[in-house]
N, C-alpha and C positions, 0 to 999 in steps of 0.2 A: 504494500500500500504506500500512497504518496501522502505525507502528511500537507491539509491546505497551507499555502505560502502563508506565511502573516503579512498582515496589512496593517498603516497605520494611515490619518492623514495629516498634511502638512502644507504653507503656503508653498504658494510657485512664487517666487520672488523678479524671474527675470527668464530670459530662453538667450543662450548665447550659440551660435555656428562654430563649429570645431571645421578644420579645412583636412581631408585625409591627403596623403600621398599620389591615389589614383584620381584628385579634386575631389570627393565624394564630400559631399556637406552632412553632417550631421550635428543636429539640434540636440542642445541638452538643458534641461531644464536646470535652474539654479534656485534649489527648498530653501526652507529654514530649517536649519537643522533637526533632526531628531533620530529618537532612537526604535531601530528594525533590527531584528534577527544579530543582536546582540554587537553591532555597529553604530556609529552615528552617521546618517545620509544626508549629505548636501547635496548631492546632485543625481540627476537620473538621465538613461536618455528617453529622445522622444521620437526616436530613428528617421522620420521622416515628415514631408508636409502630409501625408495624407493619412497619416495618423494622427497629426496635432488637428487636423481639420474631422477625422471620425471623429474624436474624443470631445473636439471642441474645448482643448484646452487652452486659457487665457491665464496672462499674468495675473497676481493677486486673487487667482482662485484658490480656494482651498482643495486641494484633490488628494487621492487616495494614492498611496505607494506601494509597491508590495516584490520581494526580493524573486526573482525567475531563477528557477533552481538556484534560491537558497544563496548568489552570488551578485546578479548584476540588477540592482535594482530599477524599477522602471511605472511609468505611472499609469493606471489601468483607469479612472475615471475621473469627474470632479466631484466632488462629496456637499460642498458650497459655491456658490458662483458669488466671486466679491467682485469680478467686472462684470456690470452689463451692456456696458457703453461701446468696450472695442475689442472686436474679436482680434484673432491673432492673423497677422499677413507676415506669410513666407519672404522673406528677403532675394532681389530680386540679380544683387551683387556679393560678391564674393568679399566676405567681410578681412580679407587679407590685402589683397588687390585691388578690386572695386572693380575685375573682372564680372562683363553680365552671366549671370549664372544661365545653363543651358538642361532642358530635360528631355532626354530619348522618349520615345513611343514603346510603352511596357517595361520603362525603368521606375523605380520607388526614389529615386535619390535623384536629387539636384545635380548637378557638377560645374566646378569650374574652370573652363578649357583652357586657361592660361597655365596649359601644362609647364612649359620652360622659363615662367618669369612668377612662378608664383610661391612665395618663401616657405609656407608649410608643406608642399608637393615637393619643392628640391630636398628638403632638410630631411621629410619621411621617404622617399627614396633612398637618398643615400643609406638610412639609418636602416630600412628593407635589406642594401644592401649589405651591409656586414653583418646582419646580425646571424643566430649560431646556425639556423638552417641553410642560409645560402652561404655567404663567401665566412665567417665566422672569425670576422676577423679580432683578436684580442689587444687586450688595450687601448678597444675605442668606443666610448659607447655613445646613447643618444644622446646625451647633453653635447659632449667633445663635437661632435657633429655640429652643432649648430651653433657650437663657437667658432670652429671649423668655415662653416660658411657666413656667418657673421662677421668675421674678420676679412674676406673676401680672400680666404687660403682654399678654400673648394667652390666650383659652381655646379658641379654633379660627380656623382659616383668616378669618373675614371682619373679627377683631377686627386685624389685620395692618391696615387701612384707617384706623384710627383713633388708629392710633405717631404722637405728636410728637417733634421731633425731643430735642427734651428731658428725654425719660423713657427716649431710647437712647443719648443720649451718656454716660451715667453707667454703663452695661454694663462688666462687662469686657472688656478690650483693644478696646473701642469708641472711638476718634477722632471728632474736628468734623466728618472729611472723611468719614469713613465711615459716621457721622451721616446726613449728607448724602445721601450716595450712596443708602443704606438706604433713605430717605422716597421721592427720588427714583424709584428703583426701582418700589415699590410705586405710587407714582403715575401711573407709564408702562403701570404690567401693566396700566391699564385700558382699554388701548388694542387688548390681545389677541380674536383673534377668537374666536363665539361654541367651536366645536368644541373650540377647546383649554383653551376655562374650563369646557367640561362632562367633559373628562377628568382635569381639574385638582380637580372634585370628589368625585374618589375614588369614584365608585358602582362597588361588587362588581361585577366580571365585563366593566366598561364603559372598554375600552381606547382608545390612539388611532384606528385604523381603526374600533373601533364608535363611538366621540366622533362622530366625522366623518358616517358613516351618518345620526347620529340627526341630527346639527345639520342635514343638510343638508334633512332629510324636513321634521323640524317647524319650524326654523327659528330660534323662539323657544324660550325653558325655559319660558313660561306654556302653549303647545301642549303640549310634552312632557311638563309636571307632571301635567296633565289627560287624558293617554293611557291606555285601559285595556287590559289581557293582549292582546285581540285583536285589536287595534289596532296595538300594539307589534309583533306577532309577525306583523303583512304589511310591516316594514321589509325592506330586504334585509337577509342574515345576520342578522337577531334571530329566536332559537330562546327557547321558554318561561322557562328559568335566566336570560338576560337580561333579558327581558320583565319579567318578575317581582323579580327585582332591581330594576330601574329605581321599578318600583311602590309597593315597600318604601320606597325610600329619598324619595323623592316624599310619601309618606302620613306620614314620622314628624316629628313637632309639630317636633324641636330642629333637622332640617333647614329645614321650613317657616323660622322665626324666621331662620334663616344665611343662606339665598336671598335673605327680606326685605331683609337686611342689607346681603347683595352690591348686590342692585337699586339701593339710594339713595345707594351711593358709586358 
C-alpha cells in the first residue's frame, strides 16, 4: 500500500522562471514557508503554463502543497483564493535574456531559442557537460563553471580544453591544488569513451541509452554528422523527434566550429 502524501496549505508569495540548459522554462512557485513531510518548503514547482492555468493558480492565494513521492514537493490546488482581481499571465520573454519565448505544437514547456547567447543555457550545458555520467570530469563543479564563464574564461563546453592553470588559480576560493586538480581533470576527460562524449553534448532528446545506440551504429561523430532523417531513423529506438534533433544540431554553423574544436584537443 501507498500511504496518502501529506498535504499542508501555505501562501504562494511570488512564481519566478528558472531558465534550463535545453531553454526549457520552468515556473516555480515561491511559499511561505512551512513544514511537510518532516522539511521546511519554500518552494514548489509548477512545471508549466498549462498547469498554473488548470489549477488557476495566483499569487497571494492560499493553496494546498503536498510532497510527490515523498521528495519533490508540488502544489495540487488552491485551498483560499486571496486574488480575485489578476489571474496569473505566462511571461512572454525569457527572464535571462529578454529573448521572446517560443512554444512547439504538442510541447508543455515554453522555450527560449537564444540557444548560444543565453547565460543559464551556456553555464547548464557546460555543467551537463562534465558532470559524472558524461565526460566526468573532476575538480570542476557547477559553481567553478559559472565562474568559469562569468569571468569570460569559457563560452561553451570545448573552450574548458584551453584553462591554464593560471587564469584559474586567481578564481574565487580556487587553490594551487585545486588548480591542479581542475587542468588535470579536464585533461583525463579525454580519455572518455566515444558514447559518453556524445551524451555529454547535450543534443535535445539524445540520452545515455540513445548516446550508446548511436555511438555504437556509427561509431565515429564524422559518420553520425553526415546521417540523414532516414538513415537515423533504421537505428534501433531512433523514432523521427530524435532523428531530427540529431540533424538540427549537426547542421548549425556554432556547433560545427565546437566539434572542430573538440577534434584537435
Amino acid at each position: 500500500y501507498k500511504f496518502k502524501a501529506e498535504q499542508v496549505s501555505t501562501i504562494l508569495q511570488s512564481i519566478s522562471y528558472q531558465v534550463g540548459r535545453t531553454g526549457a522554462i520552468t515556473p516555480v512557485a515561491n511559499l511561505e514557508p512551512v513544514q511537510l513531510a518532516g522539511t521546511i518548503v519554500k518552494r514548489a514547482s509548477l512545471h508549466n503554463a498549462d498547469q498554473i492555468a488548470k489549477l488557476d493558480i495566483r499569487v497571494n492565494d492560499e493553496v494546498f502543497v503536498e510532497k510527490g513521492g515523498e521528495i519533490i514537493p508540488k502544489i495540487i490546488g488552491v485551498a483560499n483564493r486571496g486574488n480575485q482581481e489578476n489571474p496569473t499571465v505566462y511571461i512572454t520573454n525569457c527572464p535571462e535574456c529578454n529573448t521572446e519565448l517560443t512554444r512547439s505544437e504538442g510541447e508543455a514547456n515554453h522555450y527560449c531559442p537564444n540557444f548560444y547567447g543565453c547565460p543559464p543555457q551556456i553555464i547548464g550545458r557546460i555543467q551537463h557537460f562534465i558532470s559524472r555520467k558524461a565526460m566526468d570530469i573532476e575538480g570542476l563543479g557547477g559553481e567553478t563553471v559559472a565562474l568559469l564563464f562569468n569571468a569570460g574564461l569559457v563560452h561553451n563546453y570545448a573552450d574548458l580544453y584551453d584553462l591554464k592553470k593560471e587564469q584559474v588559480v586567481v578564481l574565487e576560493r580556487m587553490a594551487d591544488k585545486s588548480a591542479d586538480n581542475l587542468i588535470f581533470g579536464i585533461e583525463k576527460s579525454k580519455e572518455i569513451t566515444f558514447d559518453r562524449v556524445l551524451y555529454a553534448l547535450g543534443i535535445r532528446y539524445v540520452g545515455e541509452t540513445v548516446a550508446k545506440k548511436l555511438a555504437k551504429h556509427y561509431k565515429n561523430i564524422e559518420n553520425l554528422a553526415k546521417a540523414d532523417l532516414l538513415d537515423l531513423v533504421t537505428v534501433d529506438e531512433i523514432g523521427e523527434r530524435i532523428a531530427q534533433s540529431v540533424m538540427d544540431f549537426f547542421q548549425n554553423a556554432e556547433n560545427k566550429l565546437i566539434i572542430n574544436k573538440l577534434k584537435e584537443v
